[in-house]
BAVEX-263747 format. One record per residue (C-alpha): residue in three letters; residue number from 1; x, y, z. Coordinates in pm, 1 decimal, decimal comma. Layout:
@rest=ALA nr=NUM xx=X yy=Y zz=Z
...
REM end
This chain:
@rest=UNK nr=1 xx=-6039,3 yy=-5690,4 zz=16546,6
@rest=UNK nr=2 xx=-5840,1 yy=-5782,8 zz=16851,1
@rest=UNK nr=3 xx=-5535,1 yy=-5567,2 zz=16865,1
@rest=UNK nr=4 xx=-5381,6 yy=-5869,8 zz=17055,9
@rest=UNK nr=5 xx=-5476,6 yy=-6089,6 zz=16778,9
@rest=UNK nr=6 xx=-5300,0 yy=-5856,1 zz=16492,2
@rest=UNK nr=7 xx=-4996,5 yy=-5829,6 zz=16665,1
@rest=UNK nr=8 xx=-4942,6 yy=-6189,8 zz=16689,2
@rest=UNK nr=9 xx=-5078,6 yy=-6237,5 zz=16395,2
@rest=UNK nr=10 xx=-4797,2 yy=-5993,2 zz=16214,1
@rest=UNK nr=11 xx=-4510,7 yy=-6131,7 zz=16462,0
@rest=UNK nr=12 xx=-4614,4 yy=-6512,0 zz=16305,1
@rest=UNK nr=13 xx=-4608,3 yy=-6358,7 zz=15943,4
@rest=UNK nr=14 xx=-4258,9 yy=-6143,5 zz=16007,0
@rest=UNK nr=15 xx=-4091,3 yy=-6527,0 zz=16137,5
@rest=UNK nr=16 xx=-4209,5 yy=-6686,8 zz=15877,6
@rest=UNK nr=17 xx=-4095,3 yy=-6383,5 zz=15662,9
@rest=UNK nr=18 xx=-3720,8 yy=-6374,2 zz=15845,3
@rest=UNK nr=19 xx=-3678,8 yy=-6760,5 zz=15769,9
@rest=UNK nr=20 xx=-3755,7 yy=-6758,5 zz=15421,8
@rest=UNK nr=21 xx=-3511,6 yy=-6475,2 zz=15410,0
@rest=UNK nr=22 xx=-3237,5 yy=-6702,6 zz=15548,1
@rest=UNK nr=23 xx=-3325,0 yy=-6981,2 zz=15326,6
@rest=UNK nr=24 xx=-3324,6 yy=-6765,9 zz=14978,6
@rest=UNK nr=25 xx=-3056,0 yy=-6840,5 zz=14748,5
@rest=UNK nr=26 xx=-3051,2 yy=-6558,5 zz=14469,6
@rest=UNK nr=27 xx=-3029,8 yy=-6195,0 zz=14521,1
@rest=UNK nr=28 xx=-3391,8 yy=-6144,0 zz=14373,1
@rest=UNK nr=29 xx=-3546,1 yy=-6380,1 zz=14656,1
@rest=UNK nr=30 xx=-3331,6 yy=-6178,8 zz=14915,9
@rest=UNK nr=31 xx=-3457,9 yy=-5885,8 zz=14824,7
@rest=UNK nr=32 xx=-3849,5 yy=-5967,6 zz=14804,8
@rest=UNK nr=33 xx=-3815,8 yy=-6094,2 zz=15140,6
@rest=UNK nr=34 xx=-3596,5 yy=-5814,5 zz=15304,8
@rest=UNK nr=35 xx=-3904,3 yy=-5585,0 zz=15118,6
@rest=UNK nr=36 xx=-4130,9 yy=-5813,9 zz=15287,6
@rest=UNK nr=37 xx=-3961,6 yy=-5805,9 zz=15644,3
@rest=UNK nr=38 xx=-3932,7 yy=-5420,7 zz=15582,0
@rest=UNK nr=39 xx=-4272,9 yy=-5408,9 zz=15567,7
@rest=UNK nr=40 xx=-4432,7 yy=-5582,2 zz=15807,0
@rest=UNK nr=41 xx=-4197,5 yy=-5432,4 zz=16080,3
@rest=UNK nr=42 xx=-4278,5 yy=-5055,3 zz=15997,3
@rest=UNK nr=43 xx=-4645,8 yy=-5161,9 zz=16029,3
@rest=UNK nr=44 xx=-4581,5 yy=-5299,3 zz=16371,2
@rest=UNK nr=45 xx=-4431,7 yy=-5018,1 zz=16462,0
@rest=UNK nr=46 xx=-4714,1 yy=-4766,0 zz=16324,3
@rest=UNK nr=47 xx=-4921,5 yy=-5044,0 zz=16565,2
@rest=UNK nr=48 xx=-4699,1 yy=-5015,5 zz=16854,7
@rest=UNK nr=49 xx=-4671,1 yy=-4618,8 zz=16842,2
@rest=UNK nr=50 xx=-5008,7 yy=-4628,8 zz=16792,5
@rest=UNK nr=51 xx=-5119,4 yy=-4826,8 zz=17103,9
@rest=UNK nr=52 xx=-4791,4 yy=-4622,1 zz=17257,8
@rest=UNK nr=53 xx=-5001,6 yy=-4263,8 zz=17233,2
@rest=UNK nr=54 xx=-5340,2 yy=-4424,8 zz=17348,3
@rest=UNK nr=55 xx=-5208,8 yy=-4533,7 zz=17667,1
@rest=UNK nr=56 xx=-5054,4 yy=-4201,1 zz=17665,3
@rest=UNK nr=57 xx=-5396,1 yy=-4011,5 zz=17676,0
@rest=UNK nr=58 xx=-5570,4 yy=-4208,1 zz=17897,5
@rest=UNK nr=59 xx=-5282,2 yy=-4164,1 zz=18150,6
@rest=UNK nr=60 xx=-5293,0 yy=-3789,2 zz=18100,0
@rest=UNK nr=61 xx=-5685,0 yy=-3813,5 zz=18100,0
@rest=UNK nr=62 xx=-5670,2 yy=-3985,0 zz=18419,5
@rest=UNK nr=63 xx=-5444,1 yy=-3718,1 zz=18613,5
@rest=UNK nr=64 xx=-5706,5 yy=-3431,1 zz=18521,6
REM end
């Protein structure tokens, strides 16, 4: 899968995610969705550390 494609795909989801956060009334609502926000921004950043590292090695690949 596009890498491009997942990342927007997972920025779309964590919106959607943050404004149902602001619209939840009761603590249990708040909660599932600060889980859900949680969650979807440590994955981006496993993505984006990911991707971080590649680009890493292929500049260090290129130098040698």
């Amino acid at each position: 899968m596009d890498p491009e494609k997942i990342m927007e795909e997972m920025s779309i989801q964590l919106s959607e995610a943050l404004m149902a956060l602001k619209k939840s009334k009761t603590i249990e609502e708040k909660v599932a969705y600060s889980q859900v926000v949680k969650n979807l921004s440590d994955a981006m950043g496993v993505f984006l550390n990911l991707a971080a590292d590649s680009m890493m090695e292929d500049y260090y690949l290129k130098d040698d």
